[in-house]
Backbone as numpy.savetxt, mean C-alpha at the origin, in Angstrom:
# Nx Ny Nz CAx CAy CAz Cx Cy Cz
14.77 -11.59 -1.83 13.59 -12.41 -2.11 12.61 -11.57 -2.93
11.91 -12.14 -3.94 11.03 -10.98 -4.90 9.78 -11.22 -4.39
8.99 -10.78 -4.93 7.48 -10.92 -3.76 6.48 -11.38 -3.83
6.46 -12.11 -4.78 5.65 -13.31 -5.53 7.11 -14.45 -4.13
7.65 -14.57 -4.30 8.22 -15.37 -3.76 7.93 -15.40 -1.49
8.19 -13.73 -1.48 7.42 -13.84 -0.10 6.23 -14.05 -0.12
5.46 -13.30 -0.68 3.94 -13.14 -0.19 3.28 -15.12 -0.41
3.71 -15.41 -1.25 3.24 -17.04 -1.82 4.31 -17.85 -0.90
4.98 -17.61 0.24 6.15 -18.64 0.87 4.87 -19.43 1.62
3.78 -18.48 2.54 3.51 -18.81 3.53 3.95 -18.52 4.78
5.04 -18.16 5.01 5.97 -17.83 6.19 5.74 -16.38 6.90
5.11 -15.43 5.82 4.60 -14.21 6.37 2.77 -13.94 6.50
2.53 -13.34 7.30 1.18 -12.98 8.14 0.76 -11.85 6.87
0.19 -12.48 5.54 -0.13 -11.38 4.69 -1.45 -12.26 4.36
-3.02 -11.59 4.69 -3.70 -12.57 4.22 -4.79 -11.77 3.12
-4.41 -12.47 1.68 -4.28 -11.40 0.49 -5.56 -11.74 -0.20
-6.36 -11.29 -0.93 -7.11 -11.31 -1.74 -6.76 -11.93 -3.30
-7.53 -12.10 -4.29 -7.32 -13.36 -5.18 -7.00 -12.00 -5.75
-6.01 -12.32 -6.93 -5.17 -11.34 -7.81 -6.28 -10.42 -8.66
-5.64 -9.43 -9.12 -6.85 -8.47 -9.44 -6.91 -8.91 -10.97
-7.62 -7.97 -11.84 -7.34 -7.94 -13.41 -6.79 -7.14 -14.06
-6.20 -7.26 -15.19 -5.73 -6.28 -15.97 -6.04 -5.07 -16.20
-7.12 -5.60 -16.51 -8.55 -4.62 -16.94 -8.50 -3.10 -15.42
-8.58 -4.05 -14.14 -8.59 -3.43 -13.12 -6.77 -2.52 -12.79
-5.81 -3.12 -13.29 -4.84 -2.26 -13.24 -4.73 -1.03 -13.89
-5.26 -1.50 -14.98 -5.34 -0.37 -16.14 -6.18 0.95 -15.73
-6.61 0.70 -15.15 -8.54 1.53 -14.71 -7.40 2.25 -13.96
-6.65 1.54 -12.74 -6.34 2.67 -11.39 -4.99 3.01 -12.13
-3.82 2.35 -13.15 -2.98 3.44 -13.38 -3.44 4.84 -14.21
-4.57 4.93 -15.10 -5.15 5.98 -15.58 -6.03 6.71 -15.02
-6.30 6.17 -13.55 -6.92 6.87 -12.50 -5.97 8.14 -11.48
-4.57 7.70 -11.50 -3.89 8.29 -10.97 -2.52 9.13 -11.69
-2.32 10.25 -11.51 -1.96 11.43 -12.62 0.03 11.06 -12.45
-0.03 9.85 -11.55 1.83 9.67 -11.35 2.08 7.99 -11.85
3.12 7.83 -12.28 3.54 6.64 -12.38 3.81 5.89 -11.16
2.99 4.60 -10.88 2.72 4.20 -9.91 4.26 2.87 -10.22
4.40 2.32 -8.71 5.59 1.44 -8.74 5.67 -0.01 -8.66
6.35 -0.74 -10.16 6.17 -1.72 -10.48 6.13 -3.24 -9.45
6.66 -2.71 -7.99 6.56 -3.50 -7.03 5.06 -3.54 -6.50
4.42 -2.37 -6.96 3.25 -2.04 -5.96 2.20 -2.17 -7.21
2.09 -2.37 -8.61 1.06 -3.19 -9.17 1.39 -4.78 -9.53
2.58 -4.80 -9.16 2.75 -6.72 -9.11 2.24 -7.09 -7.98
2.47 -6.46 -6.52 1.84 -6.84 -5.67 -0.09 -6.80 -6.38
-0.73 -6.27 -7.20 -1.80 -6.03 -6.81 -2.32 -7.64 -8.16
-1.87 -8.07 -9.15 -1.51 -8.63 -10.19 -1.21 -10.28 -9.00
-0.82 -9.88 -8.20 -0.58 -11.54 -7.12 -1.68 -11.47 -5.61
-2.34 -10.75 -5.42 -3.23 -10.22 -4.46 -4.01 -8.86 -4.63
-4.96 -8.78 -5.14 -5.95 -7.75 -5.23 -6.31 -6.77 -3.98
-5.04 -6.72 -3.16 -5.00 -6.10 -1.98 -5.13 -6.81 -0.94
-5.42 -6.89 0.66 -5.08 -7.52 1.41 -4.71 -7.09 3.11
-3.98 -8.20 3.75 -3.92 -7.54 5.06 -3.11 -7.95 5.88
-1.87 -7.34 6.68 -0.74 -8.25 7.67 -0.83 -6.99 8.51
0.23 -8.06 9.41 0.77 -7.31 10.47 2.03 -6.69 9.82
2.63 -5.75 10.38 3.91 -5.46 10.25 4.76 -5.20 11.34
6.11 -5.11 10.99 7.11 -4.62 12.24 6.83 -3.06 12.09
7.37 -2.85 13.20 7.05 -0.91 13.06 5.79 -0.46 13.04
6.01 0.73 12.66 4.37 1.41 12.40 4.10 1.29 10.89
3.16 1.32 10.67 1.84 1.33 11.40 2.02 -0.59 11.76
1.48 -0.89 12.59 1.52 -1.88 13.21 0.40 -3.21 12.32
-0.57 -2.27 11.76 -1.08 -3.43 11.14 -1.35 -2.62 9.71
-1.24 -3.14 8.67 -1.43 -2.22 7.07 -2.83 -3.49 5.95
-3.56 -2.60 5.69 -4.76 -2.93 4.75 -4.76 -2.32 3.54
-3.87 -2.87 2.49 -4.18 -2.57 1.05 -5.25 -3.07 0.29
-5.00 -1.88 0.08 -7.08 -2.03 -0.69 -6.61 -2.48 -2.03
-7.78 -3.27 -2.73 -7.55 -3.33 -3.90 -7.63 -2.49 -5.01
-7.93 -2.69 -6.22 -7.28 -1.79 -7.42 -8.13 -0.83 -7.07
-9.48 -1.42 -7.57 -10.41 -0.46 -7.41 -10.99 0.41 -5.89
-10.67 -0.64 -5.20 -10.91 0.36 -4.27 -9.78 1.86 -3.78
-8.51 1.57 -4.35 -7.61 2.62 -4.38 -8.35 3.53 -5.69
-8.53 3.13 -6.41 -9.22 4.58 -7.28 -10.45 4.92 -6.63
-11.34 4.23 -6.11 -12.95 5.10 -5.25 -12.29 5.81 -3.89
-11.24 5.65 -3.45 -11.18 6.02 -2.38 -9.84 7.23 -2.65
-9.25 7.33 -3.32 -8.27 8.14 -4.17 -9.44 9.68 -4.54
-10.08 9.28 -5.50 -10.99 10.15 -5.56 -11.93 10.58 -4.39
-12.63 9.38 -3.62 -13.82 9.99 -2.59 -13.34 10.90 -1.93
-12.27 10.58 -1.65 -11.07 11.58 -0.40 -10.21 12.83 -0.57
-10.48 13.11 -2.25 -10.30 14.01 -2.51 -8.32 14.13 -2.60
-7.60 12.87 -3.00 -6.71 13.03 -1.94 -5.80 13.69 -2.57
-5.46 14.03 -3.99 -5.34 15.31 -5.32 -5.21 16.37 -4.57
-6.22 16.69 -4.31 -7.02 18.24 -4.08 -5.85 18.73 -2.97
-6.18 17.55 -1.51 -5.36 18.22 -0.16 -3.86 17.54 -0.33
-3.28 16.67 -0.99 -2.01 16.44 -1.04 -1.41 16.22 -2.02
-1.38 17.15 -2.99 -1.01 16.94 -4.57 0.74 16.36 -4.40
0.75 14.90 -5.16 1.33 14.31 -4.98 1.68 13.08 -4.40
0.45 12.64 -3.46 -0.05 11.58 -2.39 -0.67 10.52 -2.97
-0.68 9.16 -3.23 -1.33 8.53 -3.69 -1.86 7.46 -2.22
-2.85 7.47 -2.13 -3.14 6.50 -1.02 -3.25 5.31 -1.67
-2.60 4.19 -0.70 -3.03 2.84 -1.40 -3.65 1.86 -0.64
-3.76 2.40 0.88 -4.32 1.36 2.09 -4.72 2.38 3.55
-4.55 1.65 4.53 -4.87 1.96 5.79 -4.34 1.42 6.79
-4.67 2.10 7.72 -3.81 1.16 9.13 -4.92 0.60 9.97
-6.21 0.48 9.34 -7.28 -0.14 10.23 -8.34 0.80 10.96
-7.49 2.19 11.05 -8.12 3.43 11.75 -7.99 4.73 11.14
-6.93 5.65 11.76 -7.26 7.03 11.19 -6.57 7.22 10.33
-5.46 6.30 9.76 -4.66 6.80 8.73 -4.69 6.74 7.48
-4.57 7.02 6.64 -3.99 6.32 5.38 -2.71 6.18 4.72
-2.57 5.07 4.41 -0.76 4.78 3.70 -1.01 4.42 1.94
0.35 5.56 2.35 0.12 5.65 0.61 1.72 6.22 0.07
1.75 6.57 -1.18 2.73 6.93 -1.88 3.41 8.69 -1.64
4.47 8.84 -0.79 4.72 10.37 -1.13 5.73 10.47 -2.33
5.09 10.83 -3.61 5.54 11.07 -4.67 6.56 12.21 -5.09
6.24 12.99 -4.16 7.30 14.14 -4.40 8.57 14.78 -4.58
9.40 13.41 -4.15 10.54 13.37 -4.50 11.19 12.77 -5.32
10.48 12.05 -6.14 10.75 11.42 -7.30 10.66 9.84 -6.80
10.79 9.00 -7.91 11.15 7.30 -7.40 12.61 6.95 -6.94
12.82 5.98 -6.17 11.48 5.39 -5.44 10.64 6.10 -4.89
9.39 6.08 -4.30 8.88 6.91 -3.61 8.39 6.21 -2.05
9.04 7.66 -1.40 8.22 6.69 -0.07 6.97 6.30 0.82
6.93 5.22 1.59 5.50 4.98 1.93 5.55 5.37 3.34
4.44 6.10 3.29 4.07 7.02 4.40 2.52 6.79 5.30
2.41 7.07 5.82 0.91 7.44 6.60 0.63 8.72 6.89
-0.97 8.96 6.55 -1.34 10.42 7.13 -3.07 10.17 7.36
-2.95 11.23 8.28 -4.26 11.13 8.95 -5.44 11.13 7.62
-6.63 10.48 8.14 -7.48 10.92 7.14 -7.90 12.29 7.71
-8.05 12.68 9.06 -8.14 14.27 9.32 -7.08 14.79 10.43
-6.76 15.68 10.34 -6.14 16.45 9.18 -5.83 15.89 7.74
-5.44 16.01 7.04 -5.26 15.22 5.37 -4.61 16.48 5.00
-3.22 16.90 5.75 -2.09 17.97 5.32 -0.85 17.49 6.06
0.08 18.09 4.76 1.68 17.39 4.65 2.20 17.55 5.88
2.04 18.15 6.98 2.40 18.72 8.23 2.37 17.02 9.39
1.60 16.40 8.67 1.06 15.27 9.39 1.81 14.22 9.29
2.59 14.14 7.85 3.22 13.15 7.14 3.89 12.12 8.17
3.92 11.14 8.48 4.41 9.92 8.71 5.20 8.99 8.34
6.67 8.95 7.87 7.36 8.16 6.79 7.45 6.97 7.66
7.40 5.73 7.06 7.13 4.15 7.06 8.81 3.61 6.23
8.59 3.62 5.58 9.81 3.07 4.36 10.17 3.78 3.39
11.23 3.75 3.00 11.66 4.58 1.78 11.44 4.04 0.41
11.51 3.04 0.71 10.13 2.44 -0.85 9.28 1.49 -0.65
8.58 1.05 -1.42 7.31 -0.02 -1.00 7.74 -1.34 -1.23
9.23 -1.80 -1.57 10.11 -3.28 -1.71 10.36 -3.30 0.50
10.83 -2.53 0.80 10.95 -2.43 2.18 9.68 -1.99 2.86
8.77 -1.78 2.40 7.57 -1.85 2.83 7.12 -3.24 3.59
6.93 -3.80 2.04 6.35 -4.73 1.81 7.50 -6.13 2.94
8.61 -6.00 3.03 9.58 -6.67 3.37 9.26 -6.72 5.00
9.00 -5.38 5.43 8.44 -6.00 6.82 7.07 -6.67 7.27
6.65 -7.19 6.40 5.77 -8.25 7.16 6.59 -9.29 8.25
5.32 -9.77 9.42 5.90 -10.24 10.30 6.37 -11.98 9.85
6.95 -12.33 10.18 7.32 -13.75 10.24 5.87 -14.30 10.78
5.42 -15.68 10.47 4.09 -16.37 11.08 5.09 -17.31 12.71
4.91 -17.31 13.45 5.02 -17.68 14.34 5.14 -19.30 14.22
6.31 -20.10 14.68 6.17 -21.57 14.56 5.77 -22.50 15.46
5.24 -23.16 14.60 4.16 -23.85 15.78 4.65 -25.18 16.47
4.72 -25.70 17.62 5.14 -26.52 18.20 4.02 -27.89 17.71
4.08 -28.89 17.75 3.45 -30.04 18.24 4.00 -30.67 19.62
């Protein structure tokens, strides 16, 4: 299933923000020093970021939108303490989920504390952000 096709079914617990702009993709891929993944700016191009449950951990995931992944990319310094890390969301609390770039693409999506904010902490989620994105929960069916 491609993800314009999940996220727009209805059937999954993703409740997304109105699609971002061009203008705004452009800003955060020249904001960030790695080639970011074509699943993960189409998601942003069909929802400007957003919010579900998921299976697994982290149990609930908040992708920020364009811009807020570049203010918060930078505020956090996240270059500096994890060269290679691209954050792209949260789990609601102490973490952040984001891109571990380091092994080349795909790359996998991970969580790490916002403190500590060192590789020691790392958290792997999925091995790319298509299976990321794939565990959203089913919406629950409703009886009459």
């Amino acid at each position: 299933m491609d993800l314009r096709s999940l996220l727009l079914s209805g059937k999954y617990q993703w409740d997304g923000n109105p699609p971002t702009t061009e203008q705004d993709i452009t800003a955060l891929v020249s904001s960030i020093p790695i080639p970011l993944p074509f699943e993960y700016l189409d998601l942003l191009r069909l929802s400007d970021g957003g919010e579900a449950q998921l299976c697994g951990f982290p149990n609930y995931v908040r992708i920020w939108s364009a811009r807020l992944a570049i203010d918060y990319n930078q505020g956090y310094e996240v270059q500096q303490w994890l060269p290679g890390f691209v954050g792209i969301g949260d789990n609601g609390g102490g973490e952040m989920v984001g891109f571990d770039t380091r092994f080349g693409q795909p790359y996998r999506v991970c969580t790490i504390p916002f403190v500590p904010m060192e590789w020691d902490c790392l958290s792997l989620d999925a091995t790319n952000f298509s299976i990321f994105i794939q565990r959203l929960l089913v919406k629950p069916t409703v009886f009459d």
